[in-house]
MIVOBA-257144 format. One record per atom (N, C-alpha, C, O): y, x, z; residue in one letter. Coordinates in steps of 0.02 Angstrom, whole numbers, plus 50000, padded with zeros to 5 digits. Layout:
// residues N
YXZA;...
END
This chain:
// residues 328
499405004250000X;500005000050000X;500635004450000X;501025005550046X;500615006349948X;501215011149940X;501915009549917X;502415013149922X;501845002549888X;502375001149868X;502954998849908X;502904999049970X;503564996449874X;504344994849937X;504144990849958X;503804986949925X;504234990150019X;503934983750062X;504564979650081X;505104981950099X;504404973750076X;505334970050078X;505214966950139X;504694965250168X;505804966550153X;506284965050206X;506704958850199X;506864956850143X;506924955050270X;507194947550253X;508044952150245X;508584949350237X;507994955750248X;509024958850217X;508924958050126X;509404957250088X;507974958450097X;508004957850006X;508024950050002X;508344946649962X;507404946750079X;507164938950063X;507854935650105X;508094937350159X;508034931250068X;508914929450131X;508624921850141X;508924918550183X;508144919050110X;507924911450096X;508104907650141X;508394902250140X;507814912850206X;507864910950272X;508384908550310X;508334904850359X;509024911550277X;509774909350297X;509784901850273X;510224898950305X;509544898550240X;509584891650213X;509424886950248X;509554881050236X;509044889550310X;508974881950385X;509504884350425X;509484881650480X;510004888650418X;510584891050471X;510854885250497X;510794883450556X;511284880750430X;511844875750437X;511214868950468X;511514864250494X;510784868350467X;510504863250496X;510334862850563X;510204857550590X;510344869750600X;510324870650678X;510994867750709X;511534868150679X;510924864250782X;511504865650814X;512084870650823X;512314866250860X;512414874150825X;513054879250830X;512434885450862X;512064889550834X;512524883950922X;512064886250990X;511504892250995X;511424897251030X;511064888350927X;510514890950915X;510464893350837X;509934895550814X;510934892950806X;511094898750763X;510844905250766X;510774907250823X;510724908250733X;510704914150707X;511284918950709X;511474920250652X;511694922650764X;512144925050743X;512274933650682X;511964938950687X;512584932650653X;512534940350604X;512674945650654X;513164948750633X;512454948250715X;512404952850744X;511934951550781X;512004953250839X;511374948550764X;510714946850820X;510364953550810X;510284955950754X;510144956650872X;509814962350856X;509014963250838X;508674967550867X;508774959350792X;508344958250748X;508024964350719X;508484967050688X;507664966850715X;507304975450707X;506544970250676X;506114966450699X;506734973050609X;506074973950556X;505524980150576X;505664986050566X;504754977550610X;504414982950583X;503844981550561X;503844976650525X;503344984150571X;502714984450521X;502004986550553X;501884992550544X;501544983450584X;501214984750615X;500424984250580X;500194979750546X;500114990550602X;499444991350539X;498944986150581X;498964987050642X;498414980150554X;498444976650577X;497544978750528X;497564979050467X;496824979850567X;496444981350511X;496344983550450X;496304989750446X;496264978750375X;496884986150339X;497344982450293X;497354982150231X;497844978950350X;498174975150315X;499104977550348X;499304982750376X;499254974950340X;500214975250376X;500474969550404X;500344964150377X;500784969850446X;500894962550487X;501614964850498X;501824968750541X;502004961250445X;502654963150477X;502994961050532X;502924955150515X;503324960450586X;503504959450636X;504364959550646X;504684964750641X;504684952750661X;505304952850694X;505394953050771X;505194948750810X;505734958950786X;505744958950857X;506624960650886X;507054964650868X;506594956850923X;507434955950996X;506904960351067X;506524958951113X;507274967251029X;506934971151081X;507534969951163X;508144969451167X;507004970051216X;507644971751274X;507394974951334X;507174971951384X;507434981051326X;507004987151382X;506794985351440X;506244987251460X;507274980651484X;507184978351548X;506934973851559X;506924971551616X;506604970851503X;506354960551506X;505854962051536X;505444966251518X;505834958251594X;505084955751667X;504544953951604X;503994956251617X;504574950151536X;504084947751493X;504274949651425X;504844951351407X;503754949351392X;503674948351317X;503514944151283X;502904943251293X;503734940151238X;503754932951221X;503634935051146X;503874939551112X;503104928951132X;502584932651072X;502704924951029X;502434920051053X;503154923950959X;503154916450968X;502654917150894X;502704922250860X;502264912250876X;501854910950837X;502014904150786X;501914898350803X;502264906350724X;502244900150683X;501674894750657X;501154897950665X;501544890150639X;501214887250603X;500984885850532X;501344888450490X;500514882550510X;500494880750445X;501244880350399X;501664876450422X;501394883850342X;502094883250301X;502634885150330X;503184883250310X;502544890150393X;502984896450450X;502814903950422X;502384906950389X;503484905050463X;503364914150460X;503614916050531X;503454912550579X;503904920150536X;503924921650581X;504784922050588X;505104920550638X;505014923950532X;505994924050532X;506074915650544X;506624913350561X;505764913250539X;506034904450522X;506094904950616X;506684905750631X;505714904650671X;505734906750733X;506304909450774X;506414907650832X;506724914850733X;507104919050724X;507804913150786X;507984915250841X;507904910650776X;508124904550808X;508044903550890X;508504903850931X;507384902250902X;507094903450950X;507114909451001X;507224909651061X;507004912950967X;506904921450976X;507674925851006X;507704931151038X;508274920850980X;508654924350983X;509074919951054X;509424922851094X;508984915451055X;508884909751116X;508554912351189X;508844910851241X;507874916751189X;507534917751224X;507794926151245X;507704928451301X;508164930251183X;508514936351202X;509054935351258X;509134938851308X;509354930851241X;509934929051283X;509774928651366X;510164929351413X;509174927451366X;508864926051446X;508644932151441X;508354932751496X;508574936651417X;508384944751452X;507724945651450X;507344949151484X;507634941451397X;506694941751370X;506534946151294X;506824944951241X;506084950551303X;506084953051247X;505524947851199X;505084944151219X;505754949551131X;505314942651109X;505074948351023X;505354953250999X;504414944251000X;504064946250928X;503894943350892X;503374940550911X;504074941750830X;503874935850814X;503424936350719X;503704935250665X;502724938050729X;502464943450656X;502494936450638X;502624931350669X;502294938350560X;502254933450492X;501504935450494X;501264941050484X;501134929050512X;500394928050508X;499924929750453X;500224929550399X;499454931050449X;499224934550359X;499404928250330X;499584923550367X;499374927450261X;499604924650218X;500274922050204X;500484919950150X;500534922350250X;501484920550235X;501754926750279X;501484931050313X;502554924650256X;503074927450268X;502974935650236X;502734934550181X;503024940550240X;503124944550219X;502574950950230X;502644956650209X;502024948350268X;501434952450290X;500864953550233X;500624948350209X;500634959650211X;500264959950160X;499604963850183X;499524969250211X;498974956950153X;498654960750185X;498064956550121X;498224952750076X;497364958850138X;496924957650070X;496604948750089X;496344946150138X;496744947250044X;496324939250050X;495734938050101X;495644932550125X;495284943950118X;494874943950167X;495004943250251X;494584943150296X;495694943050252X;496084943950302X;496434938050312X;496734937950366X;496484932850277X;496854926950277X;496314919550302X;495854916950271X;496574917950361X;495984912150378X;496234911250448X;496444915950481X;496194904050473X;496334902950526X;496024906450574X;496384910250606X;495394906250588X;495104910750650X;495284916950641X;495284919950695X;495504922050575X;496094928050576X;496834926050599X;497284929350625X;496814921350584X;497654921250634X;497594921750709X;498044924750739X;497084919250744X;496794918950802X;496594925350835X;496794927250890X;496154928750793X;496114938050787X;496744942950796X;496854947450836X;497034940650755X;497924942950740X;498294944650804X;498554949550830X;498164936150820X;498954937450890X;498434939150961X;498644940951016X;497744938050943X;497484942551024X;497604947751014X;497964949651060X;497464953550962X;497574959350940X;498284959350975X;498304962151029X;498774957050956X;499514958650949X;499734957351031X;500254959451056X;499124952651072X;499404950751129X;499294958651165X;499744961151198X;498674961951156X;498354967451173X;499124974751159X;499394978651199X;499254973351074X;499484980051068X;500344980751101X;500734985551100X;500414973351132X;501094973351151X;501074976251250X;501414980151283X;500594972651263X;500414976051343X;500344982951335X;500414986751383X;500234984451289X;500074991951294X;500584994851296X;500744998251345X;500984994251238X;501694996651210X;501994994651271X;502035000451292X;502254991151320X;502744989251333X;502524990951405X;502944993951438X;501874989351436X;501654988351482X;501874982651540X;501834982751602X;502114978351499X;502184971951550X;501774966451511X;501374967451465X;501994958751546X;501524952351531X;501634949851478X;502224949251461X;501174948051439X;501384944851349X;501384936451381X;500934934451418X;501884932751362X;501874924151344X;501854922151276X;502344923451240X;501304919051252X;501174915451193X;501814908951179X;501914904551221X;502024909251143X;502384903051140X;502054900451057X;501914904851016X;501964893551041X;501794891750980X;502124886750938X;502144881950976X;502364884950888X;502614880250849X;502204877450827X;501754881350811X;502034869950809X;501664867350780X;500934869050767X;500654870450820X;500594869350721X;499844872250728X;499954880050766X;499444882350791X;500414883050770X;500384889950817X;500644886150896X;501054889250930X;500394880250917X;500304880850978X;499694882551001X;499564886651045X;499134877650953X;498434877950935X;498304886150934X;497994888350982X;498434888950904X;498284897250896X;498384900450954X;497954904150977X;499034899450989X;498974901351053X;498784900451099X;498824904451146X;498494894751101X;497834892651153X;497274898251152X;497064902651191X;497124895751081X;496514900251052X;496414908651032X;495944911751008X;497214911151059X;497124918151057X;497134919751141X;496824924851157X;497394916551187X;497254916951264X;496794916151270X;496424919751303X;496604910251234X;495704910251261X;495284915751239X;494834917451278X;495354918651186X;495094924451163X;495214929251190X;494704932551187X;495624932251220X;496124938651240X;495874938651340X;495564942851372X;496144932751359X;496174929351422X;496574933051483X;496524932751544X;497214938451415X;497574943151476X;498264940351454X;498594945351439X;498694934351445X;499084932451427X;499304928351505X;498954925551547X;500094929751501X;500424925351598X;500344916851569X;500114911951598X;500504917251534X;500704909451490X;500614907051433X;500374911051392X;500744901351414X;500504896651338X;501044893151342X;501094889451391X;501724893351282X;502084887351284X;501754884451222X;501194886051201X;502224879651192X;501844877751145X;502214868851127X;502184864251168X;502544868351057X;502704861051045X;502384857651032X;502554851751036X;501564859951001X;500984854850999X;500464859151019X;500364865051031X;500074851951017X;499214857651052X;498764853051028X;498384849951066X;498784852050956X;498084849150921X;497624850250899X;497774853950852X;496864849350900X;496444852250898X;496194848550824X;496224842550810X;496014852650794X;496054850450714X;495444846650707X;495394842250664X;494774848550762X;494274844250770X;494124837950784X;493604834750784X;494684836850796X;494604828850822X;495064825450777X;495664826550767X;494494819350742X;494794814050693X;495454812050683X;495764811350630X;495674811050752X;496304807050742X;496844813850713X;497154812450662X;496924818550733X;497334825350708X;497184827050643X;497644829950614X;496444825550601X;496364825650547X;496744823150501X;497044825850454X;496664814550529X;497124809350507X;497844809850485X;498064807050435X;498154813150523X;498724812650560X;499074819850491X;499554819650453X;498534825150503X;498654830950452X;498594830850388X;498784835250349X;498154822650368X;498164824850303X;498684819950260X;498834814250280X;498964823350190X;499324817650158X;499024809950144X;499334804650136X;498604810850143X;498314802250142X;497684802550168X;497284806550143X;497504798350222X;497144796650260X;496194796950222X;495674798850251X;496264794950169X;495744796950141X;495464804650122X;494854805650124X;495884809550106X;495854816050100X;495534819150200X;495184824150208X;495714815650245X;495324816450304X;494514814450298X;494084817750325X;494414809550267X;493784805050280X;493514807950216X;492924809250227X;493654809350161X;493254812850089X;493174819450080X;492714822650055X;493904821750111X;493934829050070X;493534834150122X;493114838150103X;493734833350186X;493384838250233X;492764837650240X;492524843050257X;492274832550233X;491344833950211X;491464838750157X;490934841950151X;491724840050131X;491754843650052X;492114852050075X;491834856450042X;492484853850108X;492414860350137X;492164863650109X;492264865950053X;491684864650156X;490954870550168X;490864871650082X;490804877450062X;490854867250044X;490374866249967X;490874871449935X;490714877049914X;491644868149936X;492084869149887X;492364878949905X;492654882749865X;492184880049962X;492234885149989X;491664890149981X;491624895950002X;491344887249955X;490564892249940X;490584892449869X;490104894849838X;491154889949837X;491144888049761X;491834891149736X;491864895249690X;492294889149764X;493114893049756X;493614894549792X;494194893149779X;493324898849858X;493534898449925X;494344902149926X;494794902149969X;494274905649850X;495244909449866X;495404906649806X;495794909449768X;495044899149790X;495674896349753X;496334894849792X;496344893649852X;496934895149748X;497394893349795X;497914887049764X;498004885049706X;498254884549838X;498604877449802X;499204877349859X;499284879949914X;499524873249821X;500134871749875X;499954867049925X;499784861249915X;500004870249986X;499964863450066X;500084856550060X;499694852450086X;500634854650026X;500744849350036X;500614844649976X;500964839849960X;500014847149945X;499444843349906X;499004840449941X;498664835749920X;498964843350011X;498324840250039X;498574839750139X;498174838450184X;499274841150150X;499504841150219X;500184835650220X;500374833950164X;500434833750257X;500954827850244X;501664834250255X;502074833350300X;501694838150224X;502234841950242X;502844839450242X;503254841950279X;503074832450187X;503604829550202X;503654828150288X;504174826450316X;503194828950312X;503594825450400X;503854833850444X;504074834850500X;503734837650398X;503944843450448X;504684841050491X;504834840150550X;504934840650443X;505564837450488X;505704830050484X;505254826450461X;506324827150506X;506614820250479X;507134819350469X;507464814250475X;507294826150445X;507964827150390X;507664828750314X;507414834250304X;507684823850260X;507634823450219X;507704832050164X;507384835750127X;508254831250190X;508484838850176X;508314844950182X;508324849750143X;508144844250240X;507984849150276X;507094849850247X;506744854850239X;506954843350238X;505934845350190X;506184847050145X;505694849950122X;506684847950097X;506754849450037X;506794858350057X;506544861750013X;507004861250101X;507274868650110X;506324869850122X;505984872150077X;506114868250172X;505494868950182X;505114870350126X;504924875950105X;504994863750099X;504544865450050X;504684869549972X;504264870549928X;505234870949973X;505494876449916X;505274884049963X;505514889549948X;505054883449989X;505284889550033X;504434894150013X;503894892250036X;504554901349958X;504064904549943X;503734909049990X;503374913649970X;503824907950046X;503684910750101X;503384908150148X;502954911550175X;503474903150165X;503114897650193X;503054892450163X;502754892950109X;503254886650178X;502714880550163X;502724880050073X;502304876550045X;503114882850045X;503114882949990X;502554888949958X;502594889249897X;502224892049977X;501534895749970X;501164893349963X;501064888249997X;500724895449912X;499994890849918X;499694893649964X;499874898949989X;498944889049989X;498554891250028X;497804892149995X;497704890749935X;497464893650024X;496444896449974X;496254889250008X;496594886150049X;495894888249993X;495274883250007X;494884884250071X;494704879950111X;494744893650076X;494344893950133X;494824895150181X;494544895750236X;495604895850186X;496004894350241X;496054886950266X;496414885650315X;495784883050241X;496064873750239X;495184874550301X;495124873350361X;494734876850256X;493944876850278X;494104877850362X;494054873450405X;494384886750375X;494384887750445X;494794886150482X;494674888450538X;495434882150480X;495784877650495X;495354871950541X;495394871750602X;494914867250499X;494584863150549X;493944865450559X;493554860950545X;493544872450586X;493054873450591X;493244878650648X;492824878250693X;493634882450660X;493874886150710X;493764882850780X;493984877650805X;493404886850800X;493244884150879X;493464888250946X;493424894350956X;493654884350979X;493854889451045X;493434895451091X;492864893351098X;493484900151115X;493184904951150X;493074902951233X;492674905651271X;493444898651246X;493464892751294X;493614884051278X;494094882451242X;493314880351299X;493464874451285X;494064873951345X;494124878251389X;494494867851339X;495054867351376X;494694863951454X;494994865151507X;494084860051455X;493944858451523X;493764865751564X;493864865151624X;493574871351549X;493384877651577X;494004881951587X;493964886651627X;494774880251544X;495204884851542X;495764887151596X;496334884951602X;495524890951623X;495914893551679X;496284900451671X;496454903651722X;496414902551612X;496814909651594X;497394908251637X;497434911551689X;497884903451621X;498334903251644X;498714897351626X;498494893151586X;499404896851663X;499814892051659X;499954886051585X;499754888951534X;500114881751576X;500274880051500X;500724873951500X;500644868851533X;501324875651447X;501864868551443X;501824866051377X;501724869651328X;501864861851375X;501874858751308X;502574855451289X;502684850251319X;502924856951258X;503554852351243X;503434851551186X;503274855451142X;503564842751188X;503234840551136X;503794836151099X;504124831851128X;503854837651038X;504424832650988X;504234826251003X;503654824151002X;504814822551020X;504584813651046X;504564809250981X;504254804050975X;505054812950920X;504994810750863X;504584811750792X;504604810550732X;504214814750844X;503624820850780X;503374813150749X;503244807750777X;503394815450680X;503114809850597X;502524813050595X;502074810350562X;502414818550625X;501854822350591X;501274822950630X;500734821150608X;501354825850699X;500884827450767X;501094826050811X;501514828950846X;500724818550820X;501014811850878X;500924816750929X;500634821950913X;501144815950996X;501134818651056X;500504814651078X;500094818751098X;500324810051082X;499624805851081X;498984810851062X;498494812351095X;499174812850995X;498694817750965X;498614826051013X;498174830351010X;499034825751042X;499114833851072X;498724831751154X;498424835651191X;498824826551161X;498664824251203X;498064826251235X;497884828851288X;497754823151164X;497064821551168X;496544829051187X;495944828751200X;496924835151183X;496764841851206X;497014842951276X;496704843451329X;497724843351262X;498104844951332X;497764840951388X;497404843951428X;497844835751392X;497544830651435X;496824833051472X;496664832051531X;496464836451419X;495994840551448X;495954847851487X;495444849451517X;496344850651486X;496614858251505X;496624858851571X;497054856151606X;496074863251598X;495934865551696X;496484869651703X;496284872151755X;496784871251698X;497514876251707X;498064872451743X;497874867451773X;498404873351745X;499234871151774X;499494870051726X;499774874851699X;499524864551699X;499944864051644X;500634858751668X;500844857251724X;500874856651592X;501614851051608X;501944850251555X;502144854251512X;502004842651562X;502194841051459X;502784838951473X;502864836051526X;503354840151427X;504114838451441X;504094836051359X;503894839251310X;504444827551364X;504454826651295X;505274827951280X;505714828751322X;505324828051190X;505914832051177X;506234826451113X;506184826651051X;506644821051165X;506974815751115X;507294818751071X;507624823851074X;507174814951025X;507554814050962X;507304818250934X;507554818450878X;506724824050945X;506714829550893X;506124829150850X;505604827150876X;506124830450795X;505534831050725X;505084836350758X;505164838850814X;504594837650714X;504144843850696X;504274849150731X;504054851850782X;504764850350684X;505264856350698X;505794853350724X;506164849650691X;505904855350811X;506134853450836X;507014856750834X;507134862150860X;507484853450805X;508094855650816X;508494851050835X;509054853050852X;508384845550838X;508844840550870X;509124838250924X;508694835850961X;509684837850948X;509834834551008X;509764827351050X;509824822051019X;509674827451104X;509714831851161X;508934835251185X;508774838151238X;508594834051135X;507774837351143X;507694845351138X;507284848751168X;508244847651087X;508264854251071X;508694860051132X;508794866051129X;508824855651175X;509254858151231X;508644855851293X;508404860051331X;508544851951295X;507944852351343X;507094856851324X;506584858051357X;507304857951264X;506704865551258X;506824868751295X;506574869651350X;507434871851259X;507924877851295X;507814877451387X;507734882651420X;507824872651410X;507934872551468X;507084873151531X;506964875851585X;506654868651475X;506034866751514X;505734875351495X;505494879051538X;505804876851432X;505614886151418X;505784890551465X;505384894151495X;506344890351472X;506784896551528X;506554894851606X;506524898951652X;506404888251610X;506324887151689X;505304888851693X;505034892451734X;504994885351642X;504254889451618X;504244897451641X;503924899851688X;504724901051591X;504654908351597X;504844911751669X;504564916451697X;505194909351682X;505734911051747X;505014910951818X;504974914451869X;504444904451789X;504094905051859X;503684909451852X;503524912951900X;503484910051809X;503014913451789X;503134923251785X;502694927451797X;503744924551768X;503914929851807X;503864932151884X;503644937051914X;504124927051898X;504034926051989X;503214928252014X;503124932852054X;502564923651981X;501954926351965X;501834932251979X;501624934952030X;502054934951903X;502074941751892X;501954944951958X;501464946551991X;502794945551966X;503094951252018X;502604950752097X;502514955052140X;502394944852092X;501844943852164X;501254947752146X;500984950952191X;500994947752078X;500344949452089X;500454952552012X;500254949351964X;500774958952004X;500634962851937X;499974965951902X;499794966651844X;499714967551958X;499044968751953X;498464964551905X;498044966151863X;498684958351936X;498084951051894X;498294952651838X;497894953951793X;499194952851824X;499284948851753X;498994954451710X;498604951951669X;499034960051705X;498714965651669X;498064966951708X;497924972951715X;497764963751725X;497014967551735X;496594971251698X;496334976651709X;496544966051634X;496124969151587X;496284972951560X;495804976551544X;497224976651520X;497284979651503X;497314987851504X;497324991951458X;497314988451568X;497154995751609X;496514996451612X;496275001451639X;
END
C-alpha cells in the first residue's frame, strides 16, 4: 500500500452535515483533529483522534452501517471539551480505511474495535469507553464482550440484528426481512463480494428526519453512499455475541436512545437492553432522528454522556487496578 493515502483536508464531503448541527456542536476550524493510520492485520484503519494527555479516559466512538468515523467528528469534539481524549477509526469498508475485502464483515468490525480497545490501553495506559452510533452501539457491546477490559458501553441503539422485529425494522420493505435473509448463506456462497448500495436493501431514508439531511447521507461516497458485498449484509445478521446480555457483567451501560428514531424504535433496542446483567440506564432523547442532532434531545446526550463518563471515572480512580487488569 504504497500509494497517497487521503485525508478528510483532500475528502471535505464531510463539511456538508456542518450547517445541519446545532451552533454548539459544530465542528470548529481549529478542532484539534490529528489524522493517523493504524496497521490493523494487513490492512490500515485510519483514525481521527482529539488527543488530550491528561484525560482520566479514552473514548473510542464507533460508527454504524453508512458511518465513518469523521461524520462522529461532532461528538468527539463535544467530548474534548470535557477533558476526554477521544478516537474515532473508519471501520473496514468505509470512510477512508483501506484494507483487502477479506477484512470487511461485521464480525471484523467487532475484531477491529476489540483490537483498537486493546491497542489504546496500551498506548495510553488508562480506561477505553466504547461509545456507539446506531448499529455501532451493537458493535460495542460486542467488542466489550469480546475484549471484556472496557470501563463502559454508551451507545444510541443496542439492536440485535437477530431478532425479527430489528430485521423488520432494518429492512427497506418488510418482505426483503422475511425473503431475502433465508437467502444469505446461498447468495454468499455464490457472490459474497458482490457489491450494492445499502439502501437497496436497508431503509436508509430514515437515517434522519430531515429530508435533507438523507439526501447529504446518501450521496455521501464514504459512507452510506458506498456499496456494501453481500457477505457484509450475511455477517451483519449472523454475528453472535461472545457473551449473551443475560451473563453480561463487563461493565456499566447507557443507552440514549433517539425518541424519534423512523428507523430503530427504542422498543427494538429494548428488546436487548432490557436483557443486560450490568448496570445499565436508558435516557430517551426527544425530538431526535437516527442521527441524533436535534433539540432538546441533542443537549440531553451531551449531558446524560458527561454525567455516564464522569461516574465512571470516579470507578476508575477507586479501583485502577480492575479497570486494566487484563491489560498488564
Amino acid at each position: 500500500m504504497q500509494e497517497h493515502r487521503l485525508s478528510y483536508r483532500d475528502i471535505s464531503y464531510w463539511h456538508k452535515y456542518q450547517p445541519y448541527l446545532p451552533e454548539w456542536l459544530a465542528v470548529p476550524p481549529d478542532a484539534p483533529l490529528q489524522e493517523e493510520w493504524w496497521t490493523w492485520r494487513q490492512g490500515e484503519i485510519h483514525l481521527d483522534r482529539l488527543a488530550a494527555e491528561e484525560a482520566p479516559l479514552t473514548v473510542i466512538l464507533l460508527h454504524g452501517g453508512g458511518g465513518y468515523g469523521r461524520l462522529l467528528a461532532p461528538f468527539g469534539t463535544m467530548l474534548r471539551r470535557e477533558g476526554y481524549e477521544v478516537v474515532a477509526p473508519d471501520l473496514p469498508g468505509y470512510g477512508l480505511s483501506r484494507v483487502p475485502q477479506s477484512l470487511v464483515g461485521h464480525d471484523l468490525w467487532v475484531e477491529c474495535a476489540a483490537d483498537l480497545v486493546k491497542a489504546e490501553q496500551s498506548r495510553a495506559g488508562r480506561s477505553v469507553v466504547l461509545f456507539g452510533f446506531s448499529l455501532g452501539g451493537y458493535v460495542a457491546y460486542l467488542a466489550a464482550a469480546k475484549c471484556r477490559t472496557v470501563a463502559g458501553i454508551a451507545a444510541t441503539t443496542l439492536a440485535d440484528p437477530r431478532i425479527p422485529q430489528v430485521q423488520t425494522e432494518f429492512a427497506r420493505h418488510p418482505l426483503l426481512s422475511r425473503l431475502g435473509l433465508p437467502l444469505l448463506p446461498v447468495l454468499d456462497r455464490l457472490c459474497g463480494r458482490m457489491r450494492f448500495p445499502i439502501q437497496w436493501v436497508a431503509r436508509m431514508q430514515a437515517i434522519s428526519n430531515d429530508p435533507e439531511l438523507v439526501s447529504v447521507f446518501l450521496e455521501d461516497r464514504c459512507g452510506a453512499g458506498k456499496p456494501v458485498s453481500v457477505h457484509f449484509m450475511r455477517s451483519l445478521f449472523e454475528t453472535r455475541p461472545d457473551i449473551e446480555p443475560e451473563e453480561f457483567d463487563v461493565c456499566p451501560v447507557l443507552l440514549a436512545h433517539p425518541g424519534a428514531d423512523r428507523w430503530t424504535t427504542v422498543e427494538a433496542s429494548r428488546l436487548f437492553f432490557d436483557r443486560i446483567k450490568a448496570p445499565k440506564r436508558l435516557v430517551l432523547l426527544d425530538h431526535c432522528g437516527h442521527f441524533p442532532i436535534e433539540e432538546p434531545g441533542i443537549s440531553r446526550l451531551r449531558e446524560a454522556v458527561v454525567s455516564f463518563l464522569a461516574e465512571l471515572v470516579s470507578d476508575v480512580r477507586e479501583s485502577p487496578g480492575e479497570a486494566l487488569r487484563s491489560v498488564v
